[in-house]
mmCIF file of the N, C-alpha and C atoms, coordinates in Angstrom:
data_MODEL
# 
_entry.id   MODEL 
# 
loop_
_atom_site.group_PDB 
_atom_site.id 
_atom_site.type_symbol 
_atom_site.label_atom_id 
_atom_site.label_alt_id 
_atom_site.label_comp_id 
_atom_site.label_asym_id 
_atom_site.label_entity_id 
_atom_site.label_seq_id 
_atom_site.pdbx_PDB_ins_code 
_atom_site.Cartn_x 
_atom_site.Cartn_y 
_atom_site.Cartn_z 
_atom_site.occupancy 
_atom_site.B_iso_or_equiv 
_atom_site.pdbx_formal_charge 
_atom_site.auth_seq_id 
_atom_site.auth_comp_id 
_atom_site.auth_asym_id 
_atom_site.auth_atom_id 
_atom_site.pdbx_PDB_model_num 
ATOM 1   N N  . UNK A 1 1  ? 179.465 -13.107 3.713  1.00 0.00 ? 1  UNK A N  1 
ATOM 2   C CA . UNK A 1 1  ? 178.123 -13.665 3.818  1.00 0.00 ? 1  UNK A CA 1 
ATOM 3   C C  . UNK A 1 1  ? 177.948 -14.419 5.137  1.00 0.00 ? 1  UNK A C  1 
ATOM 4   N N  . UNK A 1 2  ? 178.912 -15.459 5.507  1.00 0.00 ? 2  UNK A N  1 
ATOM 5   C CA . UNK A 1 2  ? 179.081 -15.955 6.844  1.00 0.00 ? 2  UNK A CA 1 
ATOM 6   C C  . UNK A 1 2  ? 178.828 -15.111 8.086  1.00 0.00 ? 2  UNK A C  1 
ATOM 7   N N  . UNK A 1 3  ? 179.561 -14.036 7.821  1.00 0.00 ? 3  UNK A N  1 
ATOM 8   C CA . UNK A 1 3  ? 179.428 -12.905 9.113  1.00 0.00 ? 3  UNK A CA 1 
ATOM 9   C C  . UNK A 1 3  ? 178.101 -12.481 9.274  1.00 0.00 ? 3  UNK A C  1 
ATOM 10  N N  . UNK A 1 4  ? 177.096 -12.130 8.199  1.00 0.00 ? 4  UNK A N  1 
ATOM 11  C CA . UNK A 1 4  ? 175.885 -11.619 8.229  1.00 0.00 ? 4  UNK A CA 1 
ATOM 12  C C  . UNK A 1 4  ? 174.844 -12.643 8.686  1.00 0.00 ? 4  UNK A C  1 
ATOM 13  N N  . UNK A 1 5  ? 175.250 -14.117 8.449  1.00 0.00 ? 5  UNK A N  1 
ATOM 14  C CA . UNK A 1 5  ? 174.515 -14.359 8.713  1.00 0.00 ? 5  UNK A CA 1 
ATOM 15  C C  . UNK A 1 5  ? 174.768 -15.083 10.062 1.00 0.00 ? 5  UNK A C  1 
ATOM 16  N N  . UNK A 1 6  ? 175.680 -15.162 10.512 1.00 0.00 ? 6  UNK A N  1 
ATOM 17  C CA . UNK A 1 6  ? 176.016 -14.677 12.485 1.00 0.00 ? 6  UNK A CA 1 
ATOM 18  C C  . UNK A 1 6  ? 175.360 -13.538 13.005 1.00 0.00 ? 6  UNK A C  1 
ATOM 19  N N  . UNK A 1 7  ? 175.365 -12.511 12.405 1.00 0.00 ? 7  UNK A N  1 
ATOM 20  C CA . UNK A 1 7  ? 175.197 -11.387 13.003 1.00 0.00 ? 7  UNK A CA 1 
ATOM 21  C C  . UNK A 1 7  ? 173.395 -11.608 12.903 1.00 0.00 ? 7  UNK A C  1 
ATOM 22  N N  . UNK A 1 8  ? 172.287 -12.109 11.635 1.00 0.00 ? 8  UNK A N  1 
ATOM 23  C CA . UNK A 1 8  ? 171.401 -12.200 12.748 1.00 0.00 ? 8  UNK A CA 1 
ATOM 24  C C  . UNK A 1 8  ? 170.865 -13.004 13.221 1.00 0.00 ? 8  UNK A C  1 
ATOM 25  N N  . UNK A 1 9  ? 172.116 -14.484 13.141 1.00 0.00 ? 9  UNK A N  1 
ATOM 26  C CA . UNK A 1 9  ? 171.410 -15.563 14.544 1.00 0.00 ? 9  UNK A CA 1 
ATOM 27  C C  . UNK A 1 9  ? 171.782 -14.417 15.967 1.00 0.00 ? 9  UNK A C  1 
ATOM 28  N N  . UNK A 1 10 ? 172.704 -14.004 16.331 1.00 0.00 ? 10 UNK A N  1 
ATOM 29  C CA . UNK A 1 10 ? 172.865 -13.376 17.281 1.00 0.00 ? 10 UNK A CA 1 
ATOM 30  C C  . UNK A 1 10 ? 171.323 -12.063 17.544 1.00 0.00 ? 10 UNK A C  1 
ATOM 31  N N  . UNK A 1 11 ? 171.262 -11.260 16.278 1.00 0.00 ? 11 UNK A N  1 
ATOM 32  C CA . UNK A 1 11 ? 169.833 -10.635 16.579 1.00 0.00 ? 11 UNK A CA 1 
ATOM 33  C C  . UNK A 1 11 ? 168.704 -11.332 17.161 1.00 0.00 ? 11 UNK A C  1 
ATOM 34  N N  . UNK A 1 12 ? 168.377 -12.477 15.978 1.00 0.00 ? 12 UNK A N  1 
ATOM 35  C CA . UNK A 1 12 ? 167.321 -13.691 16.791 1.00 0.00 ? 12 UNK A CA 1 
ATOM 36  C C  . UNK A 1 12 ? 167.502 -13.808 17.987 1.00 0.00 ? 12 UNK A C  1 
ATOM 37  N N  . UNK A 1 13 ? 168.521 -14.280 18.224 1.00 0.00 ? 13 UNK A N  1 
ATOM 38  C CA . UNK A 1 13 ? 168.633 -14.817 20.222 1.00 0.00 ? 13 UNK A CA 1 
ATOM 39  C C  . UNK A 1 13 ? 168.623 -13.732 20.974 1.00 0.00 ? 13 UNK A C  1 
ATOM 40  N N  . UNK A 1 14 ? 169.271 -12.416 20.465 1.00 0.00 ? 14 UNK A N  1 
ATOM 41  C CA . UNK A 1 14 ? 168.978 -11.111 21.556 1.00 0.00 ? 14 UNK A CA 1 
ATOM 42  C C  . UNK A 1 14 ? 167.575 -11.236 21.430 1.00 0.00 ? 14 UNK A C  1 
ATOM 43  N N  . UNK A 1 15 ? 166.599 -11.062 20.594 1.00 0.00 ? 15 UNK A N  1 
ATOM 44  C CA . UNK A 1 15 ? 165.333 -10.086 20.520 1.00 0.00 ? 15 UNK A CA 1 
ATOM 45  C C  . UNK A 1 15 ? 164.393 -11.193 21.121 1.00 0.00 ? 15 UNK A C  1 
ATOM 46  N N  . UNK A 1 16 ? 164.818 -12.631 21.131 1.00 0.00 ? 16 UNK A N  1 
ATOM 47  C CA . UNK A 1 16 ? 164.302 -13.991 22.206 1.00 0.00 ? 16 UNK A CA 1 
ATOM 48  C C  . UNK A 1 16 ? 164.694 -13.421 23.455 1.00 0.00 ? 16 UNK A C  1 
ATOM 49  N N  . UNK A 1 17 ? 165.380 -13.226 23.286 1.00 0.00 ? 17 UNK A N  1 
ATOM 50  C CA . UNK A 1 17 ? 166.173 -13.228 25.064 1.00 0.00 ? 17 UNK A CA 1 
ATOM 51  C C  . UNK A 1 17 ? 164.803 -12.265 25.410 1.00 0.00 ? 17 UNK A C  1 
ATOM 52  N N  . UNK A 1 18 ? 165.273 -11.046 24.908 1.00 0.00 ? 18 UNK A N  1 
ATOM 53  C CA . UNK A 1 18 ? 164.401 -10.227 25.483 1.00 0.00 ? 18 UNK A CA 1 
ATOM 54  C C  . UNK A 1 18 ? 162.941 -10.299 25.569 1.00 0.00 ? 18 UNK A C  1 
ATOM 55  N N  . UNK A 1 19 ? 162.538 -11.117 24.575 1.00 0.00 ? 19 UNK A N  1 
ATOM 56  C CA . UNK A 1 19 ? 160.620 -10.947 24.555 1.00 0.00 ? 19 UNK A CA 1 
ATOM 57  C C  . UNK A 1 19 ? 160.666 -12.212 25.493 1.00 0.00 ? 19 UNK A C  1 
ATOM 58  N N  . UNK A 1 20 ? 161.507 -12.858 26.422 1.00 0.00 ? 20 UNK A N  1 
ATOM 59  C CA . UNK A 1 20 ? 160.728 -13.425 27.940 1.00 0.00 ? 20 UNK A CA 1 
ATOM 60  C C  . UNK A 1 20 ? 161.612 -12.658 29.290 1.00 0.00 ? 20 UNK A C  1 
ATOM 61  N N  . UNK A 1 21 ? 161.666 -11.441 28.979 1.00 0.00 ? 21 UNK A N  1 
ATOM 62  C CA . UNK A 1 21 ? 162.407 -10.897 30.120 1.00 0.00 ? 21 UNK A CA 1 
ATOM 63  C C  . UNK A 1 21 ? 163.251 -10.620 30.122 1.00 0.00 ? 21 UNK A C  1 
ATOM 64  N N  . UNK A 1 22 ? 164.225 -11.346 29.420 1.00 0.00 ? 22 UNK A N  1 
ATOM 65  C CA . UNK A 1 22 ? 166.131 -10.917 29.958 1.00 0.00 ? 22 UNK A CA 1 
ATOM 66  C C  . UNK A 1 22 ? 166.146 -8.775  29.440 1.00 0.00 ? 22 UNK A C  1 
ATOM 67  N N  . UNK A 1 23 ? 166.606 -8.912  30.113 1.00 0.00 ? 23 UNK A N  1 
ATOM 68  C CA . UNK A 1 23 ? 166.971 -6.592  30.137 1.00 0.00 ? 23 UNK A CA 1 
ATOM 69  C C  . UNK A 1 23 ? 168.523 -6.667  28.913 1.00 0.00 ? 23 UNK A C  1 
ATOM 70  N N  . UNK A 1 24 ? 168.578 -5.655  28.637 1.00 0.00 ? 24 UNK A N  1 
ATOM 71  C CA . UNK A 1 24 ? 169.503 -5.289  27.312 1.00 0.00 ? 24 UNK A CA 1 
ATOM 72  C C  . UNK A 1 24 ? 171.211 -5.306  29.073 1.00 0.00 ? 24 UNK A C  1 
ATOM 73  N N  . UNK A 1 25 ? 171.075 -4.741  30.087 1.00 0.00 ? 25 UNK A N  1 
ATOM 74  C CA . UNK A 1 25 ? 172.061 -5.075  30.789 1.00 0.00 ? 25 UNK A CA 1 
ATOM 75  C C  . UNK A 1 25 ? 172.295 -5.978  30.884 1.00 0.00 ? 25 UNK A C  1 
ATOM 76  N N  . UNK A 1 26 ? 171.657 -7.398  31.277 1.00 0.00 ? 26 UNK A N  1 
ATOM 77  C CA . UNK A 1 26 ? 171.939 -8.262  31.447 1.00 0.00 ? 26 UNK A CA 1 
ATOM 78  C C  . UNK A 1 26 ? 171.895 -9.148  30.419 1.00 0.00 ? 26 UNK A C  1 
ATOM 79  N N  . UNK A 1 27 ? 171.960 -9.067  28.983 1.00 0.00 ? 27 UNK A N  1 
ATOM 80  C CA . UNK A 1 27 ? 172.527 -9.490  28.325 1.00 0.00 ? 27 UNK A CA 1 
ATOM 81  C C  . UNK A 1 27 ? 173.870 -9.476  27.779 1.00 0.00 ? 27 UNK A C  1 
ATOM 82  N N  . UNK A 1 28 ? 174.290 -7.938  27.854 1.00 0.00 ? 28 UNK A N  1 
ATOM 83  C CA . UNK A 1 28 ? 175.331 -7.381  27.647 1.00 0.00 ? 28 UNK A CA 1 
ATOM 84  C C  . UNK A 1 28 ? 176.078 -7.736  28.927 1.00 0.00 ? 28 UNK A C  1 
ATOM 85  N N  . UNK A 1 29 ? 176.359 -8.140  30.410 1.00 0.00 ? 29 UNK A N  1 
ATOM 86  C CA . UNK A 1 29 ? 176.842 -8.785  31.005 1.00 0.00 ? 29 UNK A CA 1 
ATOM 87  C C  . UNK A 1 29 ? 177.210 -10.082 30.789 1.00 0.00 ? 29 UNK A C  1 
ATOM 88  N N  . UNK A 1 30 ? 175.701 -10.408 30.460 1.00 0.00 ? 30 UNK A N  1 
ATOM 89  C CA . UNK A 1 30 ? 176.645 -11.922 30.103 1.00 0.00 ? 30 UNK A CA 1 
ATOM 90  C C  . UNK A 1 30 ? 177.680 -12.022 28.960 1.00 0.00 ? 30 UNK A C  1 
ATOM 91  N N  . UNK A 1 31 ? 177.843 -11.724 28.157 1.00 0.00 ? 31 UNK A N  1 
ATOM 92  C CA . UNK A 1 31 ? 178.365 -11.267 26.868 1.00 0.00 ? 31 UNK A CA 1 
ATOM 93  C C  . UNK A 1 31 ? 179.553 -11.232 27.488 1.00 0.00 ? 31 UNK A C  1 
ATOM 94  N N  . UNK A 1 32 ? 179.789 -9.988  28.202 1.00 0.00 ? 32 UNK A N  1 
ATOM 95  C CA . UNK A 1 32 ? 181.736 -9.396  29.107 1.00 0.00 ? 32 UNK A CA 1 
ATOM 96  C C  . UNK A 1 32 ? 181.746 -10.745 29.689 1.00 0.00 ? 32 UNK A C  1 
ATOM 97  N N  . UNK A 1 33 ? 180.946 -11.107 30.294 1.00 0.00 ? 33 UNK A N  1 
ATOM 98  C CA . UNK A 1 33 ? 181.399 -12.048 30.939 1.00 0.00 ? 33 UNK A CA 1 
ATOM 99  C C  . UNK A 1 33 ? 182.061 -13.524 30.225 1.00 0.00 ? 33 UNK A C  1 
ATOM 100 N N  . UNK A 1 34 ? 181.204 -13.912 29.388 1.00 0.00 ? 34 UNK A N  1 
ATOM 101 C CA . UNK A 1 34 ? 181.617 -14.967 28.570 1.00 0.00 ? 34 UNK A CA 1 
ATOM 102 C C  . UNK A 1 34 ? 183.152 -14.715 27.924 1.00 0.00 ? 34 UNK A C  1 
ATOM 103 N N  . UNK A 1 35 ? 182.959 -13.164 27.394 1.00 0.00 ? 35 UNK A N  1 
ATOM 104 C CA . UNK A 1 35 ? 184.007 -12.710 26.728 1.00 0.00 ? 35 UNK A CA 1 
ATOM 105 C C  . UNK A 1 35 ? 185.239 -12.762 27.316 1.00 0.00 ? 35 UNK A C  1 
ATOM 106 N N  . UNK A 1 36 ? 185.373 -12.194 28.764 1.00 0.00 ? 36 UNK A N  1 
ATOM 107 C CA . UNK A 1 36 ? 186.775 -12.656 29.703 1.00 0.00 ? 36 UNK A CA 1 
ATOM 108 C C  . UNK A 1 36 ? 186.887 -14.181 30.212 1.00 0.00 ? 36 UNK A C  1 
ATOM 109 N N  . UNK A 1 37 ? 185.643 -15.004 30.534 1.00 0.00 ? 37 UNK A N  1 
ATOM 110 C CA . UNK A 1 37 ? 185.804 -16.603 30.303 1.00 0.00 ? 37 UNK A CA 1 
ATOM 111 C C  . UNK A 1 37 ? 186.703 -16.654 29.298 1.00 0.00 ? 37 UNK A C  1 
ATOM 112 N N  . UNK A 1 38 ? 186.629 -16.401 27.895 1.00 0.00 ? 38 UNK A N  1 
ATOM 113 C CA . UNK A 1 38 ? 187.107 -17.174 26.845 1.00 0.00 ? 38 UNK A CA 1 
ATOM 114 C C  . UNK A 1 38 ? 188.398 -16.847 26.816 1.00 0.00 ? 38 UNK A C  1 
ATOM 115 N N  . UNK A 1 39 ? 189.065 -15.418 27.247 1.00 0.00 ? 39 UNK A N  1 
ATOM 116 C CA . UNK A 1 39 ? 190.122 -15.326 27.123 1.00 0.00 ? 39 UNK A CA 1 
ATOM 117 C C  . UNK A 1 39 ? 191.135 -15.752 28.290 1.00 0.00 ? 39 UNK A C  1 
ATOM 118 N N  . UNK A 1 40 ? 190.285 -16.381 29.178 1.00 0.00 ? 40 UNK A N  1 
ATOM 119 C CA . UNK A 1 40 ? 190.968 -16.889 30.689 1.00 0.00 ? 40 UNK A CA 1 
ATOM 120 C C  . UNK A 1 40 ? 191.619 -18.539 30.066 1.00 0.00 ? 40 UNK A C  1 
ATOM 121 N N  . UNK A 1 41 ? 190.651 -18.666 29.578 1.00 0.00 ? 41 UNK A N  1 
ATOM 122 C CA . UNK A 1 41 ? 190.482 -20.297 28.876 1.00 0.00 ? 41 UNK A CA 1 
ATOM 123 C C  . UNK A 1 41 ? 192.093 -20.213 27.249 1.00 0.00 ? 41 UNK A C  1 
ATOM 124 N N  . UNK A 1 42 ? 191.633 -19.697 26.592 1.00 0.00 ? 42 UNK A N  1 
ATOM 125 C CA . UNK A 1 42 ? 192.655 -18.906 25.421 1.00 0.00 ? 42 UNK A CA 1 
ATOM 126 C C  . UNK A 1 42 ? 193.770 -19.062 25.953 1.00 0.00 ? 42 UNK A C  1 
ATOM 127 N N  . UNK A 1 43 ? 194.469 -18.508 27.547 1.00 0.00 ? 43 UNK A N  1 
ATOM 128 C CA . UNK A 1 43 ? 196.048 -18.152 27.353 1.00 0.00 ? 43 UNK A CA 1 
ATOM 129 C C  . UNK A 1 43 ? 196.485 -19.381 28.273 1.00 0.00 ? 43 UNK A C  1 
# 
């Protein structure tokens, strides 16, 4: 139940992001990007 309801705060904030501009690339960049932050930070 936890996971689902992550999965659509994360929908909410994509489909925000996007209705003031942000592009489906540059969300998904930031995303890799955060994603190798965290594992720089991790080891």
């Amino acid at each position: 139940m936890v996971e689902r309801e992550l999965d659509l705060e994360w929908i909410t904030l994509i489909k925000e992001a996007m209705s003031v501009g942000v592009t489906k690339d540059e969300i998904l960049e930031y995303l890799h990007t955060n994603r190798e932050e965290r594992k720089v930070l991790v080891k």
